[in-house]
Each structure stands twice: as C-alpha cells, then as structure tokens.
Residue frames as a rotation matrix with the C-alpha (Angstrom) as fourth column:
UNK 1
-0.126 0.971 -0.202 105.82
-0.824 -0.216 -0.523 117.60
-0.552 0.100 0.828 84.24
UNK 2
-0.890 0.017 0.455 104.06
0.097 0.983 0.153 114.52
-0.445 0.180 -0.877 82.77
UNK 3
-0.456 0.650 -0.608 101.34
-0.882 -0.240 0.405 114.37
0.117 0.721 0.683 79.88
UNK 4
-0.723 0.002 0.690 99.11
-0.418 0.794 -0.441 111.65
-0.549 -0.608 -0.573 79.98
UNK 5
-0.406 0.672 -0.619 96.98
-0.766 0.118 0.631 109.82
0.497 0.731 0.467 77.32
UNK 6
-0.135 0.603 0.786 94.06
-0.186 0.764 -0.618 107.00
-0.973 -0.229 0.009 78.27
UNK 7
-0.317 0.460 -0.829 93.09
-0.937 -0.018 0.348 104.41
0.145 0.888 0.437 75.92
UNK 8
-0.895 -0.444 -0.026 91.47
-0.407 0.841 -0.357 101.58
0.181 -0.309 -0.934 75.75
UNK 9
-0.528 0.773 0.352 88.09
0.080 0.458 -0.885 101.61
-0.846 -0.439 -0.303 76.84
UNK 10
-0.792 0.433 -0.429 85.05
-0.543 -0.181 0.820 101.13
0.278 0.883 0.379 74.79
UNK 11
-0.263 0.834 0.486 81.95
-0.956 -0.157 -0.248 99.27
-0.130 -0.529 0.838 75.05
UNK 12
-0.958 -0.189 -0.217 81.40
-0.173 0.981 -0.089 95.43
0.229 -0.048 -0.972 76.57
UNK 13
0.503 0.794 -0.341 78.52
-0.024 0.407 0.913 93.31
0.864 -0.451 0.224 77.97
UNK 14
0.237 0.048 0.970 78.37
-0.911 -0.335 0.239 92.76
0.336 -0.941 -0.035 81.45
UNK 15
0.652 -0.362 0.666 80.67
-0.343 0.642 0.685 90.44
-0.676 -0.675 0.294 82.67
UNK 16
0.787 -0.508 0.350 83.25
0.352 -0.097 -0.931 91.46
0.507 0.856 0.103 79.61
UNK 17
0.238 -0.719 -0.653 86.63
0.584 -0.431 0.688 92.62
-0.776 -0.545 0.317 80.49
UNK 18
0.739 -0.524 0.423 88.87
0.060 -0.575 -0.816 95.64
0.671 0.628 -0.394 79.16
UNK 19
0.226 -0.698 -0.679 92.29
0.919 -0.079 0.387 96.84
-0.324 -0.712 0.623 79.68
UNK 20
0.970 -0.084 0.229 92.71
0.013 -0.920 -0.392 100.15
0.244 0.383 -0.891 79.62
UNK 21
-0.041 -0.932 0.360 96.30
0.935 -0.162 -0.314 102.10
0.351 0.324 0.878 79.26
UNK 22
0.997 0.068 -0.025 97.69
0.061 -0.972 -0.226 105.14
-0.039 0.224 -0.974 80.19
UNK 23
0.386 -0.908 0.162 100.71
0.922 0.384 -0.044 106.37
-0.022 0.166 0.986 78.59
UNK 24
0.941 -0.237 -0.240 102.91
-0.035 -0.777 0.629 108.98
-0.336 -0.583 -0.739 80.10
UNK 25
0.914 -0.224 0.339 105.11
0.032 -0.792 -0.609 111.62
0.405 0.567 -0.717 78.64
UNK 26
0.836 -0.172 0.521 108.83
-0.512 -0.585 0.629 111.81
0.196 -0.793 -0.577 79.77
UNK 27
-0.090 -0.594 -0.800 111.41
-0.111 0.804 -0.584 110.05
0.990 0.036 -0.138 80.75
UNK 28
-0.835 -0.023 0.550 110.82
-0.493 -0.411 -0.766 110.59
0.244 -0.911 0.332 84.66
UNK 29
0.049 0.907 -0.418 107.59
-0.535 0.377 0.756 108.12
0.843 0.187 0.504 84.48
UNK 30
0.257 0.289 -0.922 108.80
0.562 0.732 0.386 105.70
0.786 -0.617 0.025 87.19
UNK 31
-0.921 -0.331 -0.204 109.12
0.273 -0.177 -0.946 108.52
0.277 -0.927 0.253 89.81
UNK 32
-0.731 0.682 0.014 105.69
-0.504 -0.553 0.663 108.93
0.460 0.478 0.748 89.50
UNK 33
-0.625 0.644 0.440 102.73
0.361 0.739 -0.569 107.02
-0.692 -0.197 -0.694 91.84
UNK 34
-0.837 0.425 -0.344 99.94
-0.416 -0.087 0.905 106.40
0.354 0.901 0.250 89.30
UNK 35
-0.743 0.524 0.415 96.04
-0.187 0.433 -0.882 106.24
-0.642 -0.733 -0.223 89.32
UNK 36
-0.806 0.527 0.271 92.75
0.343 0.043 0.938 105.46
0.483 0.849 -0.216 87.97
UNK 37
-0.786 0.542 -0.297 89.81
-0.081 -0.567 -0.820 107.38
-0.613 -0.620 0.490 88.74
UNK 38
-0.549 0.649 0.527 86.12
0.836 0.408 0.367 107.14
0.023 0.642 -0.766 87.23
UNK 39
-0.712 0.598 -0.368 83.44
-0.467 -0.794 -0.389 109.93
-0.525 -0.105 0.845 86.71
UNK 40
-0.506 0.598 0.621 79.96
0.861 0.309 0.404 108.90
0.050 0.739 -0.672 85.58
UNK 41
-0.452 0.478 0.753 76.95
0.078 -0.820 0.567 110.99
0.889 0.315 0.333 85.05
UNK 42
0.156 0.918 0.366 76.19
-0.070 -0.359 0.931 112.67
0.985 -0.171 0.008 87.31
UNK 43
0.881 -0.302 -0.363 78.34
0.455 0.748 0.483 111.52
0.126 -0.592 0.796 89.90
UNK 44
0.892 -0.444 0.090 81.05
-0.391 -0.655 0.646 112.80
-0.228 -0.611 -0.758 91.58
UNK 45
0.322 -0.762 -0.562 84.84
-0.465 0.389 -0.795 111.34
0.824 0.517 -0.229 90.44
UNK 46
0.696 0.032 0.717 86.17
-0.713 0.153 0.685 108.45
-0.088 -0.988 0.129 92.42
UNK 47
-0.255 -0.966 -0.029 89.61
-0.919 0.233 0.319 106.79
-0.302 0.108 -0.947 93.09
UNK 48
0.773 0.412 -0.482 89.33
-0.546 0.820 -0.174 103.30
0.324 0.398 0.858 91.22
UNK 49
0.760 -0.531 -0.375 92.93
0.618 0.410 0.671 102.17
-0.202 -0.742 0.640 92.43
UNK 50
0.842 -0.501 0.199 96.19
-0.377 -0.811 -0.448 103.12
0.386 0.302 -0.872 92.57
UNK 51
0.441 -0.873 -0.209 100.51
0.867 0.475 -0.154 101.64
0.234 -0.114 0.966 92.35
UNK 52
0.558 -0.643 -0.524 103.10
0.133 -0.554 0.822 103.26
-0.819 -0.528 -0.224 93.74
UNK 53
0.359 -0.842 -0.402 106.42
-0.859 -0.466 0.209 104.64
-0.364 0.270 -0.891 92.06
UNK 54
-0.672 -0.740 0.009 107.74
-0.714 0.652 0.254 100.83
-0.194 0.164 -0.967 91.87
UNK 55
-0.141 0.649 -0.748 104.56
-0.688 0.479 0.545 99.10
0.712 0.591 0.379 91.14
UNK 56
-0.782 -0.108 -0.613 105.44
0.409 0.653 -0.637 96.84
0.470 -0.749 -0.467 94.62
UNK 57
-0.702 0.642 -0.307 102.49
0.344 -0.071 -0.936 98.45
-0.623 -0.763 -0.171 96.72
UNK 58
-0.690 0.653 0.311 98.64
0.333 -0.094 0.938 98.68
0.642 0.751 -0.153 95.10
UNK 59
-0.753 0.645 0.131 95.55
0.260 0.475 -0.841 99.58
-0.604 -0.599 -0.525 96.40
UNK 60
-0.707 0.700 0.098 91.65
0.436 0.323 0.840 99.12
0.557 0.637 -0.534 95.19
UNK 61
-0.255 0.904 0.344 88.26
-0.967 -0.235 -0.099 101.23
-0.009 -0.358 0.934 96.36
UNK 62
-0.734 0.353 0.580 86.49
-0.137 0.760 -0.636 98.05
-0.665 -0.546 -0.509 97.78
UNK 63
0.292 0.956 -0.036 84.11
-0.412 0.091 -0.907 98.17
-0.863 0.279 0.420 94.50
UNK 64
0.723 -0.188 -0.664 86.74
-0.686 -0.300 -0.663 96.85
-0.074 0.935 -0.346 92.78
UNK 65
0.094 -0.984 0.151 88.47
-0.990 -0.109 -0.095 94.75
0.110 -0.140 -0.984 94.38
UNK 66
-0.370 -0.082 0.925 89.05
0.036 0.994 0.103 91.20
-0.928 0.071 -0.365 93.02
UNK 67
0.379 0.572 0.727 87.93
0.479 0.551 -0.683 92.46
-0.792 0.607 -0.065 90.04
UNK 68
0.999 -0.022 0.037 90.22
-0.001 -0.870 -0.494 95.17
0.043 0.493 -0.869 88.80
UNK 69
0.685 -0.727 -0.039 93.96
0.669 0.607 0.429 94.83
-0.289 -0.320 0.902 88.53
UNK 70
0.881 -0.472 -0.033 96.36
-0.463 -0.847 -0.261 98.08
0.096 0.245 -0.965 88.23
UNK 71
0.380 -0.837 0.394 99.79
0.780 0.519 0.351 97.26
-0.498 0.173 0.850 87.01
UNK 72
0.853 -0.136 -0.503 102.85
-0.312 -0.907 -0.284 99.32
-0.417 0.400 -0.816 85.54
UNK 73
0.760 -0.544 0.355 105.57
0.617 0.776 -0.132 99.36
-0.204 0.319 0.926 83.26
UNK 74
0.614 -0.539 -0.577 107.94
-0.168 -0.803 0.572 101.86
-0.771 -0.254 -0.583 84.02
UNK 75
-0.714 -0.556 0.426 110.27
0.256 0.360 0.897 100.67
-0.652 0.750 -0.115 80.90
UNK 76
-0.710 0.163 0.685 107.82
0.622 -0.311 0.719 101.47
0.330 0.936 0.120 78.31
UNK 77
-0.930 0.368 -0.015 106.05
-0.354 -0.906 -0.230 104.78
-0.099 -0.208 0.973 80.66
UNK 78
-0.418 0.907 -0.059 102.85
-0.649 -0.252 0.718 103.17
0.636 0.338 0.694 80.66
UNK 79
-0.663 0.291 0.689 99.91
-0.663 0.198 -0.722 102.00
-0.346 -0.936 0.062 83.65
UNK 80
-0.699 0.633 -0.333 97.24
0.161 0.593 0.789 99.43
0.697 0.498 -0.516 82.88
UNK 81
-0.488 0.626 0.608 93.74
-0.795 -0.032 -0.606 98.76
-0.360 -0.779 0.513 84.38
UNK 82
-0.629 0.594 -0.501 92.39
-0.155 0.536 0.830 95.38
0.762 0.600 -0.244 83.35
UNK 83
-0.703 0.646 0.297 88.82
-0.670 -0.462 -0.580 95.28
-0.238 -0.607 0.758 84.34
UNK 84
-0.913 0.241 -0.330 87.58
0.051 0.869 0.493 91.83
0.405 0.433 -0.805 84.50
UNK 85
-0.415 0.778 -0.472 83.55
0.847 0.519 0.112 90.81
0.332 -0.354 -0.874 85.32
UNK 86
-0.982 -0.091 -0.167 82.44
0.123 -0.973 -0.195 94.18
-0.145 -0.212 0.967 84.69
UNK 87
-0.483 0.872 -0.082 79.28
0.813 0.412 -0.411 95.45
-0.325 -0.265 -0.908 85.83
UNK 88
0.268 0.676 0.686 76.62
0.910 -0.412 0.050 97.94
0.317 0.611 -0.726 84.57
UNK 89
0.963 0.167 -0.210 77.57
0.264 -0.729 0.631 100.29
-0.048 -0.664 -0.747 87.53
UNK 90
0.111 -0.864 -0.490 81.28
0.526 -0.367 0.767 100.32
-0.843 -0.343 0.414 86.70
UNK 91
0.333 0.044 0.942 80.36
0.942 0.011 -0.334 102.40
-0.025 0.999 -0.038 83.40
UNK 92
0.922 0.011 -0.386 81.72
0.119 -0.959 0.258 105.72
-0.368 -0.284 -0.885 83.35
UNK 93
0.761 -0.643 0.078 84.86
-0.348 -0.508 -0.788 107.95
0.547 0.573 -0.611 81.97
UNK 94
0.875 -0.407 -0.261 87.84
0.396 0.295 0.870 106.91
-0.277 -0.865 0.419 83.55
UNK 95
0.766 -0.447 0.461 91.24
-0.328 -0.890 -0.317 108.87
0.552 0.092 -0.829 84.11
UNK 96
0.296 -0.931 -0.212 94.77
0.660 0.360 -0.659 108.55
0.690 0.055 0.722 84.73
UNK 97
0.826 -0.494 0.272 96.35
-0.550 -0.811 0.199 111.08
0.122 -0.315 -0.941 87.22
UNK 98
0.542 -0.818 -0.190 100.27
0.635 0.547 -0.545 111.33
0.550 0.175 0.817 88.56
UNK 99
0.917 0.062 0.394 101.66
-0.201 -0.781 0.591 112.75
0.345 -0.621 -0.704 91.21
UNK 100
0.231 -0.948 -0.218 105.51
0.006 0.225 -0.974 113.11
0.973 0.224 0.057 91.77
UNK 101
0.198 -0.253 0.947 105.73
-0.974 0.056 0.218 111.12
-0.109 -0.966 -0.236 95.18
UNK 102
-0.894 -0.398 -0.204 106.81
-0.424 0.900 0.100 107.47
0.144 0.176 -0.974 95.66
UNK 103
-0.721 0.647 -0.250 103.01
0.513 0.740 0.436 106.69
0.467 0.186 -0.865 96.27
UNK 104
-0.701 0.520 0.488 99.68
-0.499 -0.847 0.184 108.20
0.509 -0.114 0.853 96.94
UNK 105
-0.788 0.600 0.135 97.30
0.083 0.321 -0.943 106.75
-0.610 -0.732 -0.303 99.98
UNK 106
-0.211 0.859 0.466 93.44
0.789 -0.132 0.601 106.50
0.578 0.495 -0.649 98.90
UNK 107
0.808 0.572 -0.142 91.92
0.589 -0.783 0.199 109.90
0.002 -0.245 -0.970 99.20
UNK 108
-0.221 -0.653 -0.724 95.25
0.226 -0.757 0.613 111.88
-0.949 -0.028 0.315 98.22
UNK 109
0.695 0.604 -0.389 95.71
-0.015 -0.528 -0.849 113.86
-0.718 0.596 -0.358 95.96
UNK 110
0.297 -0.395 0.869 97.10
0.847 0.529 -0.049 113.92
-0.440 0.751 0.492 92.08
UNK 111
-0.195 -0.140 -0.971 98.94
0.222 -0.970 0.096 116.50
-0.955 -0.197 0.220 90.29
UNK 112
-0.684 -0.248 -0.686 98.56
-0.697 -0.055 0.715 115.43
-0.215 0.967 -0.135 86.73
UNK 113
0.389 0.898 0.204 95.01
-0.280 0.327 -0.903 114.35
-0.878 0.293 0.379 85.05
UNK 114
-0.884 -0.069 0.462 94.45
0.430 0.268 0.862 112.56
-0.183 0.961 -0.208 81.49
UNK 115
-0.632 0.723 -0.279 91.68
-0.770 -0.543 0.335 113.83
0.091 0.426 0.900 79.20
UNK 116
-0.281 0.386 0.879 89.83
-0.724 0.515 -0.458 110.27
-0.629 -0.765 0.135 80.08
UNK 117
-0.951 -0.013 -0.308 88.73
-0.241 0.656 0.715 107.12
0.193 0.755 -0.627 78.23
UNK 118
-0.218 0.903 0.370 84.95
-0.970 -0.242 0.021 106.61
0.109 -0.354 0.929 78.11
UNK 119
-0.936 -0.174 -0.304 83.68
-0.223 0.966 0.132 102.54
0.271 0.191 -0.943 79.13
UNK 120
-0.455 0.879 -0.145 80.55
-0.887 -0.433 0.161 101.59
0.079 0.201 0.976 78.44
UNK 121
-0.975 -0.003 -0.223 78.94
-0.057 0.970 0.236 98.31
0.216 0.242 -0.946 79.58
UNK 122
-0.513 0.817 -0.265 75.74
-0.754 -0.281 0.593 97.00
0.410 0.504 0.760 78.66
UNK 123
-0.580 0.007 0.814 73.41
-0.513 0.774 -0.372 94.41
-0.633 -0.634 -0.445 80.51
C-alpha cells in the first residue's frame, strides 16, 4: 500500500506556472505507475497525465500537452507536475493516484488517490 500527499498548488495569473508534488509513502514507490488527475466544480475528474514505473514512457490528455510536464523521482518517492502557461480553465483540485503496475494507459484505472491540492488561476 502507498499513502500519498499533494502539494504545491496555490493561486497564479494566467499564464503563471506551478509545480506541484506528490509524495509517496514506502519504500516500493518506483513499482508504482503514477498520475495526475483534476476535478473542478462541477465537473467530472479527468486524467491530466501520467509516467510509468521508470519514468521512460509519459502521456498527456491533449489539453495539456506542451504545456504540462509529469516527471518522477523514484530516489526521493516523489512525482512532479510543472504546469507552465496556465489557463483560467486549467483551475481545479488536482490529485495524485498509484497503481501497482509498470504503467497505466489513459482511461485506466488507479488504486491509490491523494486528498488533492487546490490551483487557482486568475485572468
């Protein structure tokens, strides 16, 4: 099992970056594929990207891509999301999950959730 904390976010202008964190419980972190997911109001939760087990294979929801950058560091148990040229529409909670395979496809599924980091940008 694997615990997960988010930090990181908080509240930018539009076309501000953040990097969020999530840091994960364990020693057993780099058998893990890792994601980020978002939830705004009202709105249904959706995959934001997601790295395999070895960090060597990535992938990005197509609203995100060229502008988000998932990365891991399996040496100190912890995922990143830096979120450059962020827009009004990419505001919402966002969430860590983990799921003990070598790597999760978009639209699979996660067995292990953080409690989320809220990110707020302003136009």
């Amino acid at each position: 099992q694997v615990q997960l904390v988010e930090s990181g976010g908080g509240l930018v202008q539009a076309g501000g970056s953040l990097r969020l964190s999530c840091q994960a419980s364990g020693r057993t972190f780099s058998t893990y594929a890792m994601g980020w997911f978002r939830q705004a109001p009202g709105k249904e939760r959706e995959f934001v990207a997601g790295v395999s087990r070895s960090g060597g294979s990535t992938y990005y929801a197509d609203s995100v891509k060229g502008r988000f950058t998932i990365s891991r560091d399996n040496a100190k148990n912890t995922m990143y999301l830096q979120m450059n040229s962020l827009k009004p529409e990419d505001m919402a909670v966002y969430y860590c999950a983990a799921a003990n395979k070598p790597l999760v496809l978009p639209g699979g599924s996660y067995e292990y959730w953080g409690q989320g980091t809220q990110v707020t940008v302003s136009s």
